[in-house]
C-alpha positions in Angstrom: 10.1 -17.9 -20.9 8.1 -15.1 -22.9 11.0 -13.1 -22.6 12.8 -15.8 -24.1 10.6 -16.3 -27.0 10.2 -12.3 -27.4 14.3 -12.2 -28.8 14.3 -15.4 -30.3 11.7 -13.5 -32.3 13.3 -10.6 -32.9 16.6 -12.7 -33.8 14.2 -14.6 -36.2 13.5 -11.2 -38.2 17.2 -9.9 -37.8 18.1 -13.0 -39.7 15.3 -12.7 -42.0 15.9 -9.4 -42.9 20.2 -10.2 -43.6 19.4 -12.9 -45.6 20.0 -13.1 -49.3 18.7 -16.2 -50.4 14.7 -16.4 -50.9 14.8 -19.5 -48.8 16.6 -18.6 -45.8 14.2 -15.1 -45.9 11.3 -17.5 -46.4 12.1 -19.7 -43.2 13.4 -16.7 -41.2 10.1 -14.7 -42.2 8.0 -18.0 -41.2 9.4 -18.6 -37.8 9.3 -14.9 -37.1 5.5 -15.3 -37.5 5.1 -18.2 -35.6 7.5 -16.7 -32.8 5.0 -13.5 -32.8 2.1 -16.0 -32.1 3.4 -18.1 -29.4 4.9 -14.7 -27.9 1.2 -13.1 -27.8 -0.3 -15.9 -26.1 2.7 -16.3 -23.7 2.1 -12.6 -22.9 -1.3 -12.9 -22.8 -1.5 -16.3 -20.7 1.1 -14.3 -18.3 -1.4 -11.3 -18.0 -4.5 -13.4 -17.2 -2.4 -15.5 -14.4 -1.6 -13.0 -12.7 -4.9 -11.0 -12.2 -6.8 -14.6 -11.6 -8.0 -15.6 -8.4 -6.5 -18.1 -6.4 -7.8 -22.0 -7.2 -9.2 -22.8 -4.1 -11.3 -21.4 -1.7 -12.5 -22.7 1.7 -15.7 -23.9 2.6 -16.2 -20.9 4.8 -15.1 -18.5 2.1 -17.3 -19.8 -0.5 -19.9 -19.6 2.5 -19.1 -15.8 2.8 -19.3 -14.7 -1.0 -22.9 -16.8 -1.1 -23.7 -14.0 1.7 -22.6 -11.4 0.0 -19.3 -11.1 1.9 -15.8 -11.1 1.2 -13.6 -14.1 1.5 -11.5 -14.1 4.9 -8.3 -14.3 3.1 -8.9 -11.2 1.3 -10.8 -9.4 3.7 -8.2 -6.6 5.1 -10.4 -5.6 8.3 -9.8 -9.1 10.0 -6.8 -8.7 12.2 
């Protein structure tokens, strides 16, 4: 989806910038602006999902990280 909104953006300031009225460069020009904010945040809410830890833990992982451990899912010695 931020891909999506990324060249619907740029296609926003193609047309902006090929337009010889001052209203169609004035609505191209606006939702060229608003496509630039919606594409930050869907590139930044993409970023932050995927470094984020999972939702849930287990009772027996929360147990471990009050000890000072690692949770079992992500502990790679386990076997």
């Amino acid at each position: 989806m931020r891909w999506l909104l990324l060249a619907f953006t740029v296609f926003a300031f193609v047309l902006c910038f090929t337009r010889h009225g001052a209203g169609a460069w004035g609505f191209w020009l606006l939702v060229g602006l608003v496509g630039i904010f919606a594409t930050t945040l869907a590139f930044v809410q993409a970023r932050i999902a995927g470094h984020a830890r999972e939702d849930s833990l287990s009772e027996y992982d929360l147990r471990r990280l009050r000890e000072g451990k690692d949770p079992l899912k992500h502990d790679r010695t386990v076997r």
